[in-house]
C-alpha positions in Angstrom: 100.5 100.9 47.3 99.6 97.3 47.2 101.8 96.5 50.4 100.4 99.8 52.1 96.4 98.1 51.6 97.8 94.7 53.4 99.1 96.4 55.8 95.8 97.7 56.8 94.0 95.0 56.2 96.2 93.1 58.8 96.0 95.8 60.8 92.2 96.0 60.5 92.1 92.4 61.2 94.4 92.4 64.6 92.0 95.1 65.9 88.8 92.9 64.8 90.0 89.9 66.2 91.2 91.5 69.5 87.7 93.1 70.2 85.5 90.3 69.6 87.8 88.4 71.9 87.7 91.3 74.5 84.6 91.1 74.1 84.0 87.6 74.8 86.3 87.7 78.0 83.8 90.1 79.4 81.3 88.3 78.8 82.3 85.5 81.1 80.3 84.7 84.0 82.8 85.3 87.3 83.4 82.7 90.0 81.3 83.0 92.8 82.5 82.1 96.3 80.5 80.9 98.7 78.8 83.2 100.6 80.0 82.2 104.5 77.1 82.3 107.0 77.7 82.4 110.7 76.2 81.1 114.0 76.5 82.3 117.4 76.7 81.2 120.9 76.8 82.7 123.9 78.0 80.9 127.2 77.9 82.3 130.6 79.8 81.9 133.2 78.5 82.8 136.9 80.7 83.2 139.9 84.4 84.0 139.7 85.2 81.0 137.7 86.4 81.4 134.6 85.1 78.5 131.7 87.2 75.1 131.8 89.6 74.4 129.1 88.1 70.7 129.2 84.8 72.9 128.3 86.8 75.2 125.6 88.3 72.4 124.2 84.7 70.6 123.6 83.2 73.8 122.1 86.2 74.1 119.9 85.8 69.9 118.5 82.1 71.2 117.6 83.6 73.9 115.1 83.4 76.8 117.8 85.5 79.6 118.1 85.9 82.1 120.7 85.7 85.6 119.6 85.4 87.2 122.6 85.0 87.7 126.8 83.3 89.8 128.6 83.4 90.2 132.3 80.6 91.0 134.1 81.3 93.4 137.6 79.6 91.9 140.5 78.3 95.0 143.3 81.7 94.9 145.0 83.6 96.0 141.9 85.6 92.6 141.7 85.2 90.6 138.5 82.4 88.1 138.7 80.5 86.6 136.3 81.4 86.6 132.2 80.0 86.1 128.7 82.0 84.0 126.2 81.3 84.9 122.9 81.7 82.1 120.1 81.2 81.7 116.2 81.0 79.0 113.7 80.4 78.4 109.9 77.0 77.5 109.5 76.7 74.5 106.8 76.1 75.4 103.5 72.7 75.0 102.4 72.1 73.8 98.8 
């Protein structure tokens, strides 16, 4: 009988224990990452020239990406003119 009330006192105990530290864990304020904000620039392109590399290759030291191209159809139906689509991270602001 005496073994049988330790037992659930222990038993009691392990349950107690575990939900106030369950209930702490919860309780704990998640991580946050931070929230990535994005600029964008546009470059075109007239003619049937397409944009340097020497030009790409400046826009992409600056932190710009190229997401995407599109070409713009001149009267005649052959390619003409395009749009180059870029992105960057915008700094984070304190």
């Amino acid at each position: 009988m005496m073994k049988t009330k330790i037992r659930l006192i222990a038993i009691a105990a392990i349950v107690l224990f575990g939900l106030i530290g369950w209930t702490g864990y919860g309780q704990r304020q998640p991580q946050r990452t931070p929230q990535i904000t994005w600029e964008y620039k546009v470059q075109y392109v007239p003619g049937v020239r397409n944009m340097s590399e020497e030009t790409m290759n400046k826009l992409g030291a600056q932190g710009w990406e190229l997401v995407t191209y599109q070409a713009i159809n001149n009267e005649g139906g052959t390619i003409g003119a395009g749009n180059y689509f870029f992105k960057r991270a915008r700094p984070s602001q304190p």
